[in-house]
Every structure is written in structure tokens, then in C-alpha cells.
C-alpha positions in Angstrom: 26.6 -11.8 -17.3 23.7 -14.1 -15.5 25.6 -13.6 -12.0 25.4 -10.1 -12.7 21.6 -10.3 -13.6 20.6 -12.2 -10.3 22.8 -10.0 -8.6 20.6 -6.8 -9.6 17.4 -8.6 -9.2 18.4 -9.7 -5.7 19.2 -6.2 -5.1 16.2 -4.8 -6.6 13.5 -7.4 -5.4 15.4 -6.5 -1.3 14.7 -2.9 -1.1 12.0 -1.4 -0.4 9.7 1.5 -1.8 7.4 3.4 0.8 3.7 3.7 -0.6 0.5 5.4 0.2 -1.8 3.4 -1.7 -5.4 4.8 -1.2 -8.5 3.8 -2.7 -12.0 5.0 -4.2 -14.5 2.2 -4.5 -17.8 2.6 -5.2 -19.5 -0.8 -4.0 -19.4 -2.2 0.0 -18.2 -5.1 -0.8 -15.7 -4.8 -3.2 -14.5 -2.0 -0.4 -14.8 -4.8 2.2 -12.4 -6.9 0.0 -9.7 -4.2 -1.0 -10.0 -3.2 2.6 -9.4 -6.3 3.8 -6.2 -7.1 1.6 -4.8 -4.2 1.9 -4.3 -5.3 5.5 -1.5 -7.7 4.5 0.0 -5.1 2.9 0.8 -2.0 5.4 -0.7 0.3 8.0 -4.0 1.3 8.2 -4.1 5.6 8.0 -7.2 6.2 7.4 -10.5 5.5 6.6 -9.1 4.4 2.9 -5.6 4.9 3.1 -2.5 2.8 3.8 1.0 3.0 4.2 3.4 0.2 2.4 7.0 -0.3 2.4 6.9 -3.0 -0.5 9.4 -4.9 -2.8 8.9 -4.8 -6.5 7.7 -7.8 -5.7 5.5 -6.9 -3.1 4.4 -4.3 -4.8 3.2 -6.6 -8.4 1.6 -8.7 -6.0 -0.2 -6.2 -4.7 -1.6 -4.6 -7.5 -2.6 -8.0 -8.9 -4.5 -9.1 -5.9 -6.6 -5.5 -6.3 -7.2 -5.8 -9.6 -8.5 -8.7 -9.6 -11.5 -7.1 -6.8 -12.2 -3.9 -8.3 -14.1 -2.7 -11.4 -11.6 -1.0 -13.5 -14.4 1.7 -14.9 -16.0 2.6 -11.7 -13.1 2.0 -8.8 -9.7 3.4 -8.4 -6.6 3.0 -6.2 -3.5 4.9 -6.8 0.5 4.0 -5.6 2.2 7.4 -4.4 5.8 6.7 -4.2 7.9 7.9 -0.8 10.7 7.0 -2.0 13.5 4.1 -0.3 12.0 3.2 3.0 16.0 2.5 4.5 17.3 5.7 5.6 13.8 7.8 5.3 14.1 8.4 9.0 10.7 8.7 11.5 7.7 8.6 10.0 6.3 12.4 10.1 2.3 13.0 9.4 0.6 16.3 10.1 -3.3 17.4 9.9 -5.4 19.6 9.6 -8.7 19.6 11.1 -8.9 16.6 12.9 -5.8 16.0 14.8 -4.1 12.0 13.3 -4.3 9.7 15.9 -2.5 6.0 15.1 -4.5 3.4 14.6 -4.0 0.4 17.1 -7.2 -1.4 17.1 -8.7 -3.4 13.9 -10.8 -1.2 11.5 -14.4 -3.0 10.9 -15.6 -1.6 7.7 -19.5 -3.4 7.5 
């Protein structure tokens, strides 16, 4: 019965979950420091948007290290789930407007 437990746990904790995780903060610094984490976590989009292919694991982490910089009344990040990231295929973004262009140099936020 344990062997099956760590079995699914190994199993869950392996794959990963494709995120956008994008953010709303309302002071510099506290944008600074979300920005700034959320580096270790995925690919820079856009101005306050990331993509993440994350663990459960990953992913708890994640929101923990967040929490713990924003103001829970006033600030707000939200998880959208893509789904497994094995097997999605390419990564497809359109626009409108502005054309998307990657982003291969850091982002400075001051």
C-alpha cells in the first residue's frame, strides 16, 4: 500500500503542468520582487506575464515564495493551467496589435 503511495507521488511530483502565471501589483517594489522570482520560475512573455511548466512541487513552491511578497488585499497573481506540458507540442502565441516578439535579453523593471 506505501509502495503504491510513493509510486503515485513520484509520478505526480515528475510531470509537469504548463502555467501562465501573471500578476497585478500595485507597489514597485513588491513588483521588483515578484518580478524578480518569477524569473526562476519560467519565461518572461510580457511585461507581467510568465510561462511555467512546474511540478506540484514547483508549483507550491512557487506560490509560497509570492505570497510571502505581496499584499493579499491590494495585489493579485493568478495560475492559468495549459494543461501537461509532455506532448503539448510547439509553443503557439498570437497577437493583436503589437506583433509578440520573444524575449531574449533580461527585463530591467526599476
Amino acid at each position: 500500500m506505501l509502495d503504491d503511495f510513493h509510486a503515485t507521488y513520484e509520478v505526480q511530483n515528475k510531470m509537469r503542468i504548463s502555467y501562465l502565471i501573471c500578476y497585478d501589483i500595485c507597489d514597485d517594489k513588491r513588483l521588483r520582487k515578484v518580478f524578480q522570482t518569477m524569473r526562476n520560475y519560467g519565461d518572461h512573455l510580457q511585461y507581467s506575464v510568465f510561462e511555467c511548466q512546474l511540478t506540484a512541487t514547483d508549483l507550491a513552491r512557487c506560490r509560497s515564495d509570492l505570497a510571502a511578497i505581496i499584499h493579499h488585499d491590494e495585489d493579485q497573481v493568478l495560475f492559468v493551467s495549459l494543461g501537461p506540458a509532455e506532448g503539448r507540442g510547439d509553443r503557439v502565441i498570437t497577437a493583436l496589435g503589437k506583433p509578440y516578439t520573444a524575449i531574449d535579453a533580461p527585463c530591467i523593471v526599476v
